[in-house]
PLY file of the C-alpha trace (Angstrom):
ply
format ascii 1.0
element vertex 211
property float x
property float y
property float z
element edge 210
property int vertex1
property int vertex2
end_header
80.18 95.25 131.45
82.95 97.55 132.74
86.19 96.01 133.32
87.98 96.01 136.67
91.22 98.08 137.03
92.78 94.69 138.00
91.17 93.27 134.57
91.81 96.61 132.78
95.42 96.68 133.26
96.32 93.18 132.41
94.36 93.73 129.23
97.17 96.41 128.96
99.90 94.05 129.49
98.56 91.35 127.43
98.98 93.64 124.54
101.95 94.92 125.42
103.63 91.82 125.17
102.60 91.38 121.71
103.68 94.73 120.98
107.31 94.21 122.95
108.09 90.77 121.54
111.29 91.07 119.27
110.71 89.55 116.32
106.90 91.43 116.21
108.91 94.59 117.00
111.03 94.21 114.12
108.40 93.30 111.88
106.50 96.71 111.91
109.83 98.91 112.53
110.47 97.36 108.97
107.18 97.47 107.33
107.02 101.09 108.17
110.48 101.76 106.84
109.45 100.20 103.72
105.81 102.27 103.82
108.17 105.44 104.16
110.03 104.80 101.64
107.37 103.44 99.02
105.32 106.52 99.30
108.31 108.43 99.08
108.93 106.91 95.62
105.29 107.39 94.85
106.15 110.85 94.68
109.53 110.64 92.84
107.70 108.64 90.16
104.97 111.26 89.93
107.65 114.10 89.27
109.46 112.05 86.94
106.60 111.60 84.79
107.65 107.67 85.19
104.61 106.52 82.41
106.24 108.38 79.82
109.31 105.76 79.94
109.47 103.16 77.41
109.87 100.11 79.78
107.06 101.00 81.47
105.12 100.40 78.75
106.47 96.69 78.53
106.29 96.22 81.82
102.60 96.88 81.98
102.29 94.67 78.73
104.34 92.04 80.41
101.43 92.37 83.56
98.90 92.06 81.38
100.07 88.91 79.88
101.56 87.37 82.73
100.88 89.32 85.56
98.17 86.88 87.42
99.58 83.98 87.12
102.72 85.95 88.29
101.42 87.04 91.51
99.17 83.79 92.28
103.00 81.92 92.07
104.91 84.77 94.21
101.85 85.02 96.98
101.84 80.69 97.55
105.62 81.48 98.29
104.72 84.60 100.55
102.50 82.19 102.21
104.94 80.85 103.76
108.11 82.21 105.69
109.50 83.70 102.07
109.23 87.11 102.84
108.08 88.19 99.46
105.79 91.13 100.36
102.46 90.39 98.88
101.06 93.24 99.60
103.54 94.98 98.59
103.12 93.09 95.47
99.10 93.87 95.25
99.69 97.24 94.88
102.37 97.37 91.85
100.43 94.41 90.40
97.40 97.31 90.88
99.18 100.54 89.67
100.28 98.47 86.46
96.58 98.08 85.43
95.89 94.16 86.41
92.01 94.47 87.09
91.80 94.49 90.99
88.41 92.08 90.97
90.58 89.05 89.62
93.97 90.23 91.30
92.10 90.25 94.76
90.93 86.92 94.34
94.19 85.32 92.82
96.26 87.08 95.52
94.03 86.21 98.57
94.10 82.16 96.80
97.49 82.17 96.32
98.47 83.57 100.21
95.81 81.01 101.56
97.35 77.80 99.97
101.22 79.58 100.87
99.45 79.57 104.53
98.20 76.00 104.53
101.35 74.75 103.33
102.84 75.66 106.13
100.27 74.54 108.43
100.47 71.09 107.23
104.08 70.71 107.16
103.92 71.64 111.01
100.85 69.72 111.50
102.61 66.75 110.39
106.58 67.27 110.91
105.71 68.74 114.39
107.96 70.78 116.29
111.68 70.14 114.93
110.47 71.45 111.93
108.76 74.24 113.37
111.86 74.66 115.57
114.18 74.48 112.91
112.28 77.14 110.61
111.67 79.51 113.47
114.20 78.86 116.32
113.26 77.68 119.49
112.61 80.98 121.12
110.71 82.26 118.53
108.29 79.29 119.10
108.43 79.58 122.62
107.18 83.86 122.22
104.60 82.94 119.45
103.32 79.73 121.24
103.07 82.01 124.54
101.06 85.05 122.70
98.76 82.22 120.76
97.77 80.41 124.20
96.53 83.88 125.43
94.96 85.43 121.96
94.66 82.37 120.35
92.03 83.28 117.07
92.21 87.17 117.77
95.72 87.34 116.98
95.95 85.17 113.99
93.28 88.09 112.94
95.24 90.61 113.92
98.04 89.66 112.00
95.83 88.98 108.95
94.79 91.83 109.04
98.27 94.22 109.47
100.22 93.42 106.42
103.60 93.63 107.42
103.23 91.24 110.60
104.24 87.81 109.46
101.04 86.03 109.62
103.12 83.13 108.00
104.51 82.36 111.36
101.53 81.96 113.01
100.53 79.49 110.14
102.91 77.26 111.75
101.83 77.54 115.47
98.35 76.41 114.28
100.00 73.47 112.54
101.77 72.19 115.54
99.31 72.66 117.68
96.61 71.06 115.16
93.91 73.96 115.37
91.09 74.15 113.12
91.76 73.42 109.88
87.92 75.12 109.39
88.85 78.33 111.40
92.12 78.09 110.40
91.09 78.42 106.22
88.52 80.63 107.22
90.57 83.58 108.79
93.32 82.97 106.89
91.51 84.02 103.67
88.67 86.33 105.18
91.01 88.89 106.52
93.66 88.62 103.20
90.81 89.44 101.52
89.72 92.52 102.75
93.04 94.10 103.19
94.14 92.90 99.65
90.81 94.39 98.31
92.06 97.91 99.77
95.46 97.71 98.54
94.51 96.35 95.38
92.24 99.78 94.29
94.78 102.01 96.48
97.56 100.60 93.64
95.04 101.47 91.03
94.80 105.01 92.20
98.29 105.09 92.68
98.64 103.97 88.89
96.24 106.72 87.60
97.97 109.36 89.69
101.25 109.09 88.88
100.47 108.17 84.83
100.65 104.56 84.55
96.96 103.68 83.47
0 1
1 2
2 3
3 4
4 5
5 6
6 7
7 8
8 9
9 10
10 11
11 12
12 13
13 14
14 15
15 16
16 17
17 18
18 19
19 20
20 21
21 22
22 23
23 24
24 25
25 26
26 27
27 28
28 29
29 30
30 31
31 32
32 33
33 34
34 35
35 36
36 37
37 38
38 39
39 40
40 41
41 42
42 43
43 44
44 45
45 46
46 47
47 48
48 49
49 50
50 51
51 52
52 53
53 54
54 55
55 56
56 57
57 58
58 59
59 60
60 61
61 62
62 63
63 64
64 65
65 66
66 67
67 68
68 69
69 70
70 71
71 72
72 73
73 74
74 75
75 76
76 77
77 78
78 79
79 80
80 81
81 82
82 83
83 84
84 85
85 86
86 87
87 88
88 89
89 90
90 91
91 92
92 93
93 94
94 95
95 96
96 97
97 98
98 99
99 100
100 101
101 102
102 103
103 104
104 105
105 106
106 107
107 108
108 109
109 110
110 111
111 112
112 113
113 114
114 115
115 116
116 117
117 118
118 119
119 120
120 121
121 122
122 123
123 124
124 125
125 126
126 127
127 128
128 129
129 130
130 131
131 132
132 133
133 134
134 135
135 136
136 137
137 138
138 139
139 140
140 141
141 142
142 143
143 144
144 145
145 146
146 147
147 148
148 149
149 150
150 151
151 152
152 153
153 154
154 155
155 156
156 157
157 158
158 159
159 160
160 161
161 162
162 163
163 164
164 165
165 166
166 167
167 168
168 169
169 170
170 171
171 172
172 173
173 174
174 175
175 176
176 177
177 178
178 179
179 180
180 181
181 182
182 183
183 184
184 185
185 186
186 187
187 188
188 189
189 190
190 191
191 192
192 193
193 194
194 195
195 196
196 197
197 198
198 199
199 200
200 201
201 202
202 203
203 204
204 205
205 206
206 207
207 208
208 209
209 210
């Protein structure tokens, strides 16, 4: 059914708000300066001829050993409101040669049970710990965008990887959503978009000499 203009443009504002609020801003004007300057070293390491260098060589053994328990550990912690940068993480974990079939799954596990942490602790500390972790205008901005998204932009954000999802996490704990839902599209979406990373690191490892 066609929308009205009237219907039309507040669709338009709706998503501009997400797009204006602050702390949203910020997120993506940083997770493109660090996507800038990533591929940039991409490119440096590829010149360098980085997998000729000894302590890559250790590093990839120390991956091998240790590297999924490593990044099951780091992504429980980027669960939450540690900004650790798991995707960020997927990929090197990737370009050092860690199989992307069980690095996927361990990653996507790991950020789940980071996310459900947090929903708990809000669920059952309620809002002056969820104050206290986020500030009370943050709250206020995410607890505004959530009453008009609601499910579509926890999605959203599980699906962009540099908007902090982790937030959101504890929205749906205060407000005692759907654990179900809540599991269900915090891993589904995680999933996908660590699946993509996770053999775009592997290419990234074969192109610039690594595996």
């Amino acid at each position: 059914m066609k929308m009205t203009p009237n219907a039309e443009k507040e669709a338009k504002q709706n998503f501009s708000d997400v797009i204006k609020t602050s702390w949203i801003k910020s997120a993506i004007i940083v997770g493109l300066i660090f996507l800038a300057i990533g591929m940039a070293a991409i490119f440096i390491f590829k010149a360098v001829n980085i997998g000729s260098f000894q302590i890559i060589s250790d590093v990839k053994a120390f991956a091998r050993d240790y590297g999924v328990l490593g990044v099951f550990l780091a992504t429980i912690v980027a669960g939450t409101v540690v900004p650790l940068g798991s995707p960020a993480l997927v990929v090197v974990a990737a370009s050092l040669g860690i199989h992307p079939l069980p690095l996927v799954f361990t990653a996507t596990i790991g950020y789940t049970i980071g996310m459900t942490i947090n929903y708990f602790l809000a669920y059952h500390l309620g809002r002056p710990f969820v104050i206290k972790r986020l500030g009370a205008e943050k709250l206020g901005e995410a607890t505004f965008l959530w009453n008009r998204w609601g499910w579509i932009l926890y999605t959203l954000f599980g699906f962009i990887p540099f908007l902090p999802a982790e937030l959101l996490a504890l929205v749906c704990g205060l407000l005692k959503t759907s654990i179900k839902t809540f599991l269900i599209l915090s891993f589904t979406p995680r999933l996908i978009v660590f699946a993509v990373l996770a053999y775009f690191g592997e290419a990234i490892g074969s192109w610039i000499g690594i595996i």
